[in-house]
Every structure is written in structure tokens, then in C-alpha cells.
C-alpha positions in Angstrom: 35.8 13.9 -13.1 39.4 14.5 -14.6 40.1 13.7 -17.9 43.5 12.7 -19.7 45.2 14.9 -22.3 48.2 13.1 -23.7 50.8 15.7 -25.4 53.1 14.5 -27.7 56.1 16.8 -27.8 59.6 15.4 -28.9 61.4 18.1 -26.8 59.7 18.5 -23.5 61.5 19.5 -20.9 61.6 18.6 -16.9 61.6 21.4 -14.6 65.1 20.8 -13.8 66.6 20.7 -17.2 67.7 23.6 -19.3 65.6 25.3 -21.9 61.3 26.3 -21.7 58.9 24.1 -19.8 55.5 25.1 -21.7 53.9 21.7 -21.2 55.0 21.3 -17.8 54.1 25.0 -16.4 50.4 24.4 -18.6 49.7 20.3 -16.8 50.1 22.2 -13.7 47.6 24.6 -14.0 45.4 22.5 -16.3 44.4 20.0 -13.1 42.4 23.3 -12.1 40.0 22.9 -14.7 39.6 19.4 -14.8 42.5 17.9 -17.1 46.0 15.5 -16.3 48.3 16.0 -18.7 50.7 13.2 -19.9 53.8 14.5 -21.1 55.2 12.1 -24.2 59.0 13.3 -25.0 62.3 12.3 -26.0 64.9 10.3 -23.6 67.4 12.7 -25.0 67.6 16.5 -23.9 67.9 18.9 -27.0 70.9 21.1 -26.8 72.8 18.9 -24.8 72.7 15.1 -26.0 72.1 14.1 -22.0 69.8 11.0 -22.0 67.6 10.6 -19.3 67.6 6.7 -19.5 69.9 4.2 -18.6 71.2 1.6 -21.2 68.8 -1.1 -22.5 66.2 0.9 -21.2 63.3 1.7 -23.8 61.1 3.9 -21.4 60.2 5.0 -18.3 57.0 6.7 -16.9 58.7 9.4 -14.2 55.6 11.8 -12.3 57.5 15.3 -11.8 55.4 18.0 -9.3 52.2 15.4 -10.0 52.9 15.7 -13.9 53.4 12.5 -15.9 56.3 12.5 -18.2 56.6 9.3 -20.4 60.9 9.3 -21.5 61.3 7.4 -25.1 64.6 6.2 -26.3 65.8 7.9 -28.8 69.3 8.0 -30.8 72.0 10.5 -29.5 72.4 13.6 -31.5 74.3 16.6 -32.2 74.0 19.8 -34.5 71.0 19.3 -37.1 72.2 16.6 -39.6 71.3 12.9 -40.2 71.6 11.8 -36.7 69.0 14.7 -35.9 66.9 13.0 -38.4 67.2 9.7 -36.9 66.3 10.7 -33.3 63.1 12.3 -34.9 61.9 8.6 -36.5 63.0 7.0 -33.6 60.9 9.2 -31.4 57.9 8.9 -34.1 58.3 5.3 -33.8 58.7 4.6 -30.5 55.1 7.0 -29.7 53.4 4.6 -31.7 54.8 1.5 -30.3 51.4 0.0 -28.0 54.2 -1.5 -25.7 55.5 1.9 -24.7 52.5 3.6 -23.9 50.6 0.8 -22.3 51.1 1.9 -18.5 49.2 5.4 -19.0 45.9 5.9 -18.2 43.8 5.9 -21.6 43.9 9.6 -23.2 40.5 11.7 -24.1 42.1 13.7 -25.9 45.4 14.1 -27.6 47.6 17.2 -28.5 50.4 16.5 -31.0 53.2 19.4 -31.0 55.6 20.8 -33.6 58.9 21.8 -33.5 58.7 19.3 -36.2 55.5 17.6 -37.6 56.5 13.7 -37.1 54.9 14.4 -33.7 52.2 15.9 -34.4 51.4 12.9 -36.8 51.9 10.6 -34.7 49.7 12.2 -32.2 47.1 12.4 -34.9 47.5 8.5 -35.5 47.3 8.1 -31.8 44.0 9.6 -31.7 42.5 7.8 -34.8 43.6 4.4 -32.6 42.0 5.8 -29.3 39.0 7.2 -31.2 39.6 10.4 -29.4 40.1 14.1 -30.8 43.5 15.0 -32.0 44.7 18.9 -32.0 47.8 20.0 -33.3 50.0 22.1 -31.5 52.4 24.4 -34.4 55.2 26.1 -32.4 57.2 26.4 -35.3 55.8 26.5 -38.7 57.5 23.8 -40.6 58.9 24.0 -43.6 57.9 27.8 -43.8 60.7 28.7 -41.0 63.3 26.2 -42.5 62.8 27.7 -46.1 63.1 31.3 -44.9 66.3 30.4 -42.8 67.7 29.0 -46.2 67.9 25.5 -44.9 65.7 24.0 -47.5 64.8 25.6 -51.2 61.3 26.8 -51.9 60.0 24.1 -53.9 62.6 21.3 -52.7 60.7 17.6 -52.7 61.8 17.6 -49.0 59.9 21.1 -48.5 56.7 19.8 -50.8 56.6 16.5 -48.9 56.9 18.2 -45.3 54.1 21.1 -46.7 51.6 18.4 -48.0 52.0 16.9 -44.4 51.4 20.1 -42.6 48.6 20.9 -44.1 47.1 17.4 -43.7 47.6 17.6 -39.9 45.7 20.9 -39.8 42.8 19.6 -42.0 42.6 16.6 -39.5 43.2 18.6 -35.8 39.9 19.3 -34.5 41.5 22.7 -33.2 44.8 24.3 -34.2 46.8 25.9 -31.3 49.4 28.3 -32.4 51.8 30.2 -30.7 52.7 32.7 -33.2 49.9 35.6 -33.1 49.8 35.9 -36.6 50.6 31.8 -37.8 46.6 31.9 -38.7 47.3 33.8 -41.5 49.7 31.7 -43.3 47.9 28.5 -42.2 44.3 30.2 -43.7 46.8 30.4 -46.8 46.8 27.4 -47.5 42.8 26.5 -47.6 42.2 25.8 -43.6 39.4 27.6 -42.0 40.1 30.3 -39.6 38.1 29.7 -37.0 40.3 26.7 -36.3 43.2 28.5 -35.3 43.6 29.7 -31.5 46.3 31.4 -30.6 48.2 30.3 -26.9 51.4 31.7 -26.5 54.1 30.9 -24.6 54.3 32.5 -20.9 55.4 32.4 -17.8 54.8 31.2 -14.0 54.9 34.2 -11.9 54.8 32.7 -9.0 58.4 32.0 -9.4 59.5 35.3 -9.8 57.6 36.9 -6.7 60.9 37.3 -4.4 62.8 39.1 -7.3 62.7 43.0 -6.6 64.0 45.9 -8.8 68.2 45.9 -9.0 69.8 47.2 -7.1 71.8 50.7 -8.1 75.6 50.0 -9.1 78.5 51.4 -11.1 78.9 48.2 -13.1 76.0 48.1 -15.6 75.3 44.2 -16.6 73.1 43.2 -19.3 72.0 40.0 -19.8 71.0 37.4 -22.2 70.0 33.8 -21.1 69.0 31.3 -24.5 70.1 29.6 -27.4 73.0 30.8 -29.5 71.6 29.4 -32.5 71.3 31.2 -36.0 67.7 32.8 -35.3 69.2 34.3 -32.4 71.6 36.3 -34.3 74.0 37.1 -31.6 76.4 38.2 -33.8 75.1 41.3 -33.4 74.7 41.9 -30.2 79.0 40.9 -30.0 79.3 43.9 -32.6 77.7 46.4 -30.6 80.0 45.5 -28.1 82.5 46.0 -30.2 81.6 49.2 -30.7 81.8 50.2 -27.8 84.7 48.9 -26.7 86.2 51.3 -29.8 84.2 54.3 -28.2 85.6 53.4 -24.7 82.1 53.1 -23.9 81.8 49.5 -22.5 84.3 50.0 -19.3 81.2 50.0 -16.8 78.9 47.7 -19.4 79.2 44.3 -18.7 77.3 41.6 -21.1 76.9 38.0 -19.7 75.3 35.6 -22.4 74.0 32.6 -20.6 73.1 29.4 -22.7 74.3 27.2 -25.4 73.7 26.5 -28.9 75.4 25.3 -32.6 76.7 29.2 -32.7 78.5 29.1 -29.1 82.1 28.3 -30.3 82.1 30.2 -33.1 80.6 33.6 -30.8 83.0 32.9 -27.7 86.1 32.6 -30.4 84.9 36.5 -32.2 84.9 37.7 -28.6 88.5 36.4 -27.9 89.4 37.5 -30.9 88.2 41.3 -30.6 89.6 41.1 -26.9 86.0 41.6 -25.5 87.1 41.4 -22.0 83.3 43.0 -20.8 81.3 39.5 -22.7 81.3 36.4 -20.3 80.0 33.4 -21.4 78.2 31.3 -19.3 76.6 27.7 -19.3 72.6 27.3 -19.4 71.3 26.6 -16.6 67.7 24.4 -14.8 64.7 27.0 -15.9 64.1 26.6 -11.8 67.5 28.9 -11.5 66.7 31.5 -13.6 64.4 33.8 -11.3 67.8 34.0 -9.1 70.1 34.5 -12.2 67.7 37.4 -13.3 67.3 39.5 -10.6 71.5 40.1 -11.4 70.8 42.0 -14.2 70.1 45.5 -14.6 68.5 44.8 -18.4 68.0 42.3 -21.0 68.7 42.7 -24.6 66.5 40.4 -26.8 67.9 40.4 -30.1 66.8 38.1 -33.3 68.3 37.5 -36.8 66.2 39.4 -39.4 64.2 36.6 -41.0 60.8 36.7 -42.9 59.2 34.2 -40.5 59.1 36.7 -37.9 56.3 38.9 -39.8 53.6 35.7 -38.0 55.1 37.0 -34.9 57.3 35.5 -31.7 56.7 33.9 -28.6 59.7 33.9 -26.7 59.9 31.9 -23.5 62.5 33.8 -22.7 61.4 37.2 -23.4 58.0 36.4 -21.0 60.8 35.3 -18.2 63.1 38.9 -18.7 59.6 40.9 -18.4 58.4 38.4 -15.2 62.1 39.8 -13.8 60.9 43.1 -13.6 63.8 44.2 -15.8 64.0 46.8 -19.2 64.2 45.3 -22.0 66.2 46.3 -25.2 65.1 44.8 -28.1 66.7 44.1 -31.6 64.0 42.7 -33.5 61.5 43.3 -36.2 58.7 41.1 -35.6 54.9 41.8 -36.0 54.1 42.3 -32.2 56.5 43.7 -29.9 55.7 42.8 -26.0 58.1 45.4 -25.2 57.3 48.4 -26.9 53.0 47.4 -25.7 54.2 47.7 -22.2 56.4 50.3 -22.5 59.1 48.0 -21.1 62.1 49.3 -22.6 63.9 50.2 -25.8 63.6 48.8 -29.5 65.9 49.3 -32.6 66.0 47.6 -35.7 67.7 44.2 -36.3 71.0 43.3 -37.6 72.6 47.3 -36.8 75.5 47.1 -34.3 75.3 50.9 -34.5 71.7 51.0 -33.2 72.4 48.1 -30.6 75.7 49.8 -29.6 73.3 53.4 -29.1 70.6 51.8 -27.1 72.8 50.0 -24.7 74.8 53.0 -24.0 71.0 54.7 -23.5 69.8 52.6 -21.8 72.7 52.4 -18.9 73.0 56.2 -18.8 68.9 56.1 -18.1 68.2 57.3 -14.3 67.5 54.3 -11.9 64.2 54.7 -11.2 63.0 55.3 -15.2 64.8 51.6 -15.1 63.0 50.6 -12.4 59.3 52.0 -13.6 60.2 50.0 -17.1 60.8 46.9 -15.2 57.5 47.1 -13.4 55.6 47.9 -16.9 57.1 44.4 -18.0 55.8 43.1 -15.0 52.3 44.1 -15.0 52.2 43.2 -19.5 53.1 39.4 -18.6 50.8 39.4 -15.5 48.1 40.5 -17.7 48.6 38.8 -20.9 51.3 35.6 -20.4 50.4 34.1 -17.3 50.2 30.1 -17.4 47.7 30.4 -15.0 45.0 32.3 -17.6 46.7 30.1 -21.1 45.6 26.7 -19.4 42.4 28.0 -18.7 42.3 29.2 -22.6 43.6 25.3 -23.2 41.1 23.9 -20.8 38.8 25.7 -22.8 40.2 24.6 -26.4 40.1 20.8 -25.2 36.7 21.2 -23.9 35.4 22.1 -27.1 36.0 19.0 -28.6 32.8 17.6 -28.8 32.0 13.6 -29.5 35.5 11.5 -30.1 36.3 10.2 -34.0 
């Protein structure tokens, strides 16, 4: 008999949008093991403002590949002030509102999902009124990540208030599903039991990425980033390198195309005008279902990431899992306590926030024969067959939900 897991996540994304599709890719594979997920998200796309409903409509229940996705009106938005506020509380809201969910089949369980915590709450109040178990989903850890970004102050009355409702929503989950490897220390930290935390990370559907084959040999090297250009991502950095090189007249047969959007996009394109990077093109993000094709054009990826204290819990980089499903190296600019890329022996690491070491790995990395590029990109293969697969996580969150015992 299949059961109904609703999942409350503000930011979901379709399978045509822009941006990761973790809940989508996971309802696909959870029907395997006996569960339909119902997607509960946002009528307006993060990143670009575009509202997926009509004026004077207040939802609408869409079925995408089989998968339920329930759109919520919500206030437009842009950047991360008030208005970002008041798309969250509408979204919280409009969740709880009886009238909105009423057309979807009766949940058995319910998974409530951070970025930030107003969803995960009201997924938690959602499963007191259904009398069915509530788990929360942390993708970020909020405030810990906002307070190391130096967004809010250690001991702010916004940081207290958003901490004491953190660590209500773990003492209520039934189960704790984090995506950082090590989030299970800092939520033990703060008095919660261990054993409640299970780690599911983000991944990848290979099945999209079995027609892409190793590049193909060419005089123009092109590395590639596809993402946000936010502040975590510290592309800053990666601009400098190229910099660098351009001064070493290094970067005539190096070509970097950054492929995405973000708060940081003007300000990055305007630095590369400015120091006459004629090698950096900047593209527009485009549908997650494009980015197999995109990949296979590059001959490596660089992953780079601002040098922030968060990053000690670990990542889990939709991204990262879709350069290594490419079957492409890897350099990565990062210090973060696991490194996919240096387990699979996928590619190159240097330390964060060093041009010079960026600028030395790049030029490495192109001058590397073809085939030790090649045997890389095969090792990222095989690490995300083995580890990241959607496929074996839904079975891991089949499992989690099965474990839930008698309702509340």
C-alpha cells in the first residue's frame, strides 16, 4: 500500500527550473519503496522572482513526472531584505491555511525542510493537526551559518529567537535528516540525542548523465562553473586567479565560463570588464534537465567556496555531485571537513581564498596529459555512483520514514 509523505520546502524546484531538485529526484525514487511524495513550495522561484501562478490565484496542485507539487502564493522578492522576510511568512502562512492543502491526499508522514526554519515549523504544526510524525529536514543550519557569514551577531535577539526555535524543532522531529556529514555534532551541542540525526546528502540522478563521455582533446582548455554567485561561493577568487594568469600570459588557451546567477553576478561580471578578462564568459543558469549537455563541454570544473567556519560540519553540493556524474576533474578551492574530490581521487585541491594557488592548479591541471584527465573524470564517476546516487538516499529515506513508528 503507498503511503503519503508531505515535504514542506519553501524553495523546491520543478525539473525544468533552474537550481537543485533534491525533493523531486528523491519522490521519484521513493514510489520504489512504497512512498508518494507531495511537494509543498513557494509560487515564486528563488533566484529569479518568476512566479509560477497567475494573478488572483492562491494555489495550484501541478503533478510533474507523477510527482505532486502544491505552488503557494507568496510575495515577490529580490536580494535578502524585508521583502525576503515577507515571502517567508507568507509561505508559512499559506502551508497552514486548511483551504490550501485540502485537495491532497491526507499525509502519514510529514518532512519539514530548512533553508530556513518557518518551514520546518509549520511542517511540525502540520503533523500535530494530522496526528502523524513530523521529521525535520536541516539543509542549512540556521542561525549558525547566518552568524558565521556575519549576517547576524552572535547573541543578537534575532539569532536567540531563531536558535531557541531550532532547537525546539529538533527536540520535536521524530528523526533529524541532515545533509551536512558532520551537522550532528553541532546539533548534539545543543542537548539533542545523537542517535536522532541521519545524515542524507545531496546527489545525483545518473541516469541523466549516461550519454556524456570523456571530452574530447582540444587546444582551447575550458573550465567550468555552473551555480550561484552568491557570497558563500566566493567567486572572487576564482576571477583573481584569472587574473593572474592573464598577467603570466597564461590564460590565452584557458577559457572560464561561469554559468548561473546570484546577488554577486553584477558586481563579478563588472571586476572582469574591468581587468579586461576577455577568457571569463558569463552565462545565464539554465533548467537542471540542460545541464548533462552543458557539462560534457567542459574539460574541468573548479568548485571553489568562501572560507567560512560553517564549513568545518561539512558540504553537500548539488552541484559538485553533478560535475563528478560528468565524468570531469575537479579542482577544488575549499576547506571543508570532507572533500568528495580528494576521496575519489577526482582531481586537484588548494586552499581557499589564494588566487596564487587557484591560478597554479588551473595552469596544472590544463597542462595534465588527456588521459590522466580522463582517468580523474572516471574516479568522480565511480565516487558519486557509489556514494550519491538518489537511487540508494531514497532508499536511506524510505528507510528513515519507515521507522516512525505509531503517529502523535
Amino acid at each position: 500500500m503507498m503511503r503519503t509523505v508531505w515535504i514542506l520546502n519553501h524553495y523546491a524546484q520543478e525539473p525544468g527550473g533552474p537550481g537543485g531538485t533534491r525533493h523531486f529526484s528523491l519522490a521519484q525514487k521513493l514510489t520504489k519503496h512504497g512512498w508518494q511524495a507531495t511537494i509543498i513550495a513557494a509560487s515564486v522561484e528563488h533566484g529569479t522572482g518568476r512566479d509560477r501562478l497567475p494573478a488572483g490565484v492562491k494555489q495550484r496542485l501541478d503533478v510533474i513526472a507523477g510527482t505532486p507539487f502544491l505552488w503557494l502564493r507568496t510575495t515577490p522578492y529580490a536580494g535578502n531584505g524585508i521583502a525576503r522576510v515577507r515571502n517567508m511568512l507568507d509561505y508559512t502562512r499559506r502551508a497552514l491555511d486548511r483551504s490550501a492543502v485540502e485537495a491532497l491526499a491526507p499525509p502519514d508522514a510529514i518532512i519539514g525542510s530548512s533553508v530556513h526554519p518557518l518551514a520546518a515549523w509549520a511542517g511540525a504544526r502540520l503533523a500535530r493537526r494530522y496526528r502523524v510524525p513530523f521529521f525535520f529536514e536541516v539543509r542549512d543550519l540556521w542561525p549558525e551559518t547566518l552568524v558565521d557569514m556575519g549576517r547576524l551577531k552572535p547573541n543578537s535577539t534575532v539569532t536567540r529567537a531563531l536558535r531557541g526555535l531550532e532547537t525546539r524543532l529538533y527536540r520535536e522531529a521524530k528523526s533529524i535528516v541532515v545533509l551536512l556529514p558532520k551537522a550532528g555534532d553541532y546539533i548534539e551541542s545543543l542537548g539533542i540525542p545523537r542517535d536522532k540525526v541521519i545524515w542524507i546528502p545531496n546527489g545525483v540522478d545518473l541516469d541523466t548523465y549516461r550519454s556524456v563521455g570523456p571530452a574530447v582533446p582540444s587546444e582551447t582548455f575550458t573550465l567550468m562553473y555552473f551555480g550561484a554567485h552568491g557570497a558563500a561561493n566566493g567567486l572572487e577568487n576564482v576571477l583573481r586567479a584569472m587574473r593572474l594568469l592573464k598577467d603570466r600570459r597564461e590564460a590565452g588557451a584557458i577559457r572560464l565560463r561561469l554559468i548561473g546567477d546570484g546577488p554577486l553576478k553584477a558586481s563579478l561580471q563588472a571586476m572582469a570588464r574591468d581587468w579586461q578578462l576577455s577568457s571569463v564568459e558569463f552565462e545565464n543558469p539554465v533548467a537542471k534537465s540542460a545541464i548533462p549537455a552543458l557539462a560534457a563541454e567542459a574539460d574541468a570544473f573548479v568548485f571553489n567556496l568562501a572560507d567560512v567556519a560553517v564549513f568545518k560540519y561539512g558540504i553537500s553540493s548539488n552541484k559538485l555531485f553533478d560535475y563528478m556524474a560528468a565524468g570531469r576533474p575537479i579542482i577544488m578551492a575549499a576547506a571543508a571537513f570532507n572533500n568528495p574530490v580528494a576521496e575519489a581521487g577526482a582531481g586537484l585541491t588548494v586552499a581557499p581564498e589564494s588566487p596564487e594557488l587557484l591560478a597554479d592548479a588551473i595552469v596544472a591541471m590544463a597542462r595534465l596529459p588527456h588521459d590522466e584527465r580522463v582517468r580523474m573524470g572516471a574516479a568522480a564517476r565511480q565516487h558519486v555512483s557509489a556514494h550519491y546516487d538518489f537511487d540508494t538516499l531514497a532508499g536511506r529515506l524510505a528507510g528513515v520514514l519507515n521507522s516512525s513508528g505509531e503517529p502523535w
